[in-house]
C-alpha positions in Angstrom: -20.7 -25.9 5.6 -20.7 -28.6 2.7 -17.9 -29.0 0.5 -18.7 -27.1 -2.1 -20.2 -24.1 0.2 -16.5 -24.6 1.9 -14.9 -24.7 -1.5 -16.6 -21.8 -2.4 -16.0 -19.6 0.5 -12.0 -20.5 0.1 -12.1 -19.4 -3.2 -13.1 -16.1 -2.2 -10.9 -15.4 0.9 -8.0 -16.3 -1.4 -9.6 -13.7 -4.7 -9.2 -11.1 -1.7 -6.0 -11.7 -0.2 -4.7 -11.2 -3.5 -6.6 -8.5 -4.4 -5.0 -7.2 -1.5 -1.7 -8.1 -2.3 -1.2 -10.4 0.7 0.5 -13.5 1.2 -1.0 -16.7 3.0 1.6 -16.2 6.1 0.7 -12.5 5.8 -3.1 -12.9 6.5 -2.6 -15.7 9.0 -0.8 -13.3 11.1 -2.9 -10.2 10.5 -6.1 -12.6 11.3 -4.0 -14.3 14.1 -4.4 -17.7 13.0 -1.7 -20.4 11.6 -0.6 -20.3 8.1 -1.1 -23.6 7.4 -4.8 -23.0 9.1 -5.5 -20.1 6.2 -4.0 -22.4 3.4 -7.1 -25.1 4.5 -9.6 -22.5 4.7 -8.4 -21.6 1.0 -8.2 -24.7 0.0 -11.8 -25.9 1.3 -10.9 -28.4 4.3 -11.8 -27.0 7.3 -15.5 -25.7 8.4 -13.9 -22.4 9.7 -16.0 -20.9 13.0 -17.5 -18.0 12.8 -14.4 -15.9 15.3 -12.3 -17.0 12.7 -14.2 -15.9 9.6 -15.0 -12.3 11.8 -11.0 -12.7 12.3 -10.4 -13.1 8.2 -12.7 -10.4 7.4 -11.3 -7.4 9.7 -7.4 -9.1 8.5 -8.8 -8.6 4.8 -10.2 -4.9 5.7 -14.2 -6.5 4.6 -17.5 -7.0 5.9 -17.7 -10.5 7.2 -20.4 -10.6 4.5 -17.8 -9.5 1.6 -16.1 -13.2 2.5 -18.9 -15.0 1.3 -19.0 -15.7 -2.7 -21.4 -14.3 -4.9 -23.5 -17.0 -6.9 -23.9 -14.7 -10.2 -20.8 -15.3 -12.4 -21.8 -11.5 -14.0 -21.5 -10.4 -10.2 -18.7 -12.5 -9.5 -16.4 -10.4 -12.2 -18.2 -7.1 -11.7 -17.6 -7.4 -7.6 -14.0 -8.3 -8.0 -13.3 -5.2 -10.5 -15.1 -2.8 -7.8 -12.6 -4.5 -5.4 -9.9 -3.8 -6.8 -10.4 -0.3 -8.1 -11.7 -0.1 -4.4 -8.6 -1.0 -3.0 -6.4 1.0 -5.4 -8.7 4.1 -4.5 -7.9 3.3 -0.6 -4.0 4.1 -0.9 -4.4 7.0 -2.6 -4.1 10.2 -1.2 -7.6 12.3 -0.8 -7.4 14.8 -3.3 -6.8 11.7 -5.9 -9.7 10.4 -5.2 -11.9 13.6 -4.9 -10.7 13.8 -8.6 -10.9 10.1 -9.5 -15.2 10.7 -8.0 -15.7 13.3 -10.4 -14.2 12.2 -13.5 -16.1 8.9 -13.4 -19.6 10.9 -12.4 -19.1 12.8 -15.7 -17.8 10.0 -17.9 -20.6 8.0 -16.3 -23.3 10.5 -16.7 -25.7 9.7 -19.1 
């Protein structure tokens, strides 16, 4: 991974452990790595491995593919609003979101 590509990919882990509401300390343990470890991934200095990005990504509740940044800046935004209502959505209970699905399909309806 170059810098940038690195750069990049730390910029997204850290959009979605907030999105998530987690801390740095909080992820490294849920992905069982170091704190400090997470901070460098965030922060672009380390080439992180690919156990460790599988590790991140089942921590974060993703596809190891959601880790990786989109190049679009119109996708960039749009993904990150689906994320979060996403996330929102999962900690609801089921009949909230059975009701939440059909009041966007009719205000959504064209």
């Amino acid at each position: 991974m170059n810098n940038r590509a690195r750069s990049e990919f730390g910029q997204r882990i850290r959009q979605l452990r907030k999105i998530k509401g987690l801390t740095q300390g909080r992820l490294a343990v849920k992905a069982g790595l170091h704190y400090t470890y997470v901070g460098s991934v965030e922060r672009g200095e380390k080439n992180i491995s690919l156990i460790n990005i599988k590790n991140l990504a089942h921590a974060l509740e993703v596809e190891v593919c959601e880790l990786f940044p989109v190049s679009n800046p119109v996708r960039i935004k749009e993904y990150s609003l689906v994320e979060e209502v996403a996330s929102y959505l999962k900690t609801r209970p089921l009949d909230e979101i059975e009701r939440a699905r059909r009041i966007l399909h009719v205000a959504l309806e064209k």
